[in-house]
Each structure stands twice: as C-alpha cells, then as structure tokens.
N, C-alpha and C positions, 0 to 999 in steps of 0.2 A: 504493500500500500504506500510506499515511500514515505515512512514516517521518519522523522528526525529519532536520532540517538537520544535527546533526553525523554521524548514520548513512550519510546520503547521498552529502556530504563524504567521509567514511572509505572509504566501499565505490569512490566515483571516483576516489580519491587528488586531490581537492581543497580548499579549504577552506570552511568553513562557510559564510563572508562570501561566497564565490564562488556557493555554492548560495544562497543570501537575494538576491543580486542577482539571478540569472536569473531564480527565483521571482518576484520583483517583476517583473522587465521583462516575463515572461511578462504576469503579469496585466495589465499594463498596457497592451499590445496585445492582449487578449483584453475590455478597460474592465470587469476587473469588481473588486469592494474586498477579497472575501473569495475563501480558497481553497476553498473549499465553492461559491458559483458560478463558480469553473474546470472543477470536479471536474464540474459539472451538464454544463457545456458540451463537455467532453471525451466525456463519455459520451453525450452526445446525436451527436457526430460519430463514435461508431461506437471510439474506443479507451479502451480498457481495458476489466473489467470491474467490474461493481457488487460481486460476490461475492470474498469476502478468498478469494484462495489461499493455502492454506502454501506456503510454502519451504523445501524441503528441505535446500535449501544454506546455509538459515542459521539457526545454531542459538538458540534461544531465549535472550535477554536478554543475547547480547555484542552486539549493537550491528553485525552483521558477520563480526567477529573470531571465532576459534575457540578452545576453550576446551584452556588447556594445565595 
C-alpha cells in the first residue's frame, strides 16, 4: 500500500528503524536497489495486488491511529 516506515512501525507496535532494516534486508536478498523493483518482483510472484485498495479500517491521514 506504500505506506511510510513510521505508519508501519505504529500499526506493528514497532519501530521505525526496525521497519528500514527488514526493508533493507528484504531487498537485499531479493538484489535489487530500489523499492519499486521489489514491488515488480513481488507482483510478478503472484502477491499483492497492483490496484490501491481502501481500507476501511483506517481512517484517512492519522497514520493508523483513530481520530479522537
């Protein structure tokens, strides 16, 4: 869904830096430089899809979080 590293972080209850390393190590077992050929290679092995779905569970522009 192209979500930022601290959204990611928030919604796993982890941290940022935690989400930028796996990121990295993904790609680097995958040898590629940019997140844009992961996203190629993912989609060519059949997960995810190309088409943005909403999510209904999360509401626009908190990051996650819900708006109080």
């Amino acid at each position: 869904r192209g979500l930022p590293n601290k959204t990611i972080a928030y919604d796993l209850n982890i941290s940022a830096r935690t989400v930028e390393v796996h990121r990295a190590n993904m790609m680097a077992k995958l040898g590629v430089r940019s997140l844009s050929d992961a996203l190629r290679i993912a989609f060519a092995a059949g997960l995810g899809s190309r088409q943005a779905e909403p999510d209904a569970a999360r509401p626009a522009d908190f990051g996650g979080r819900t708006a109080q």
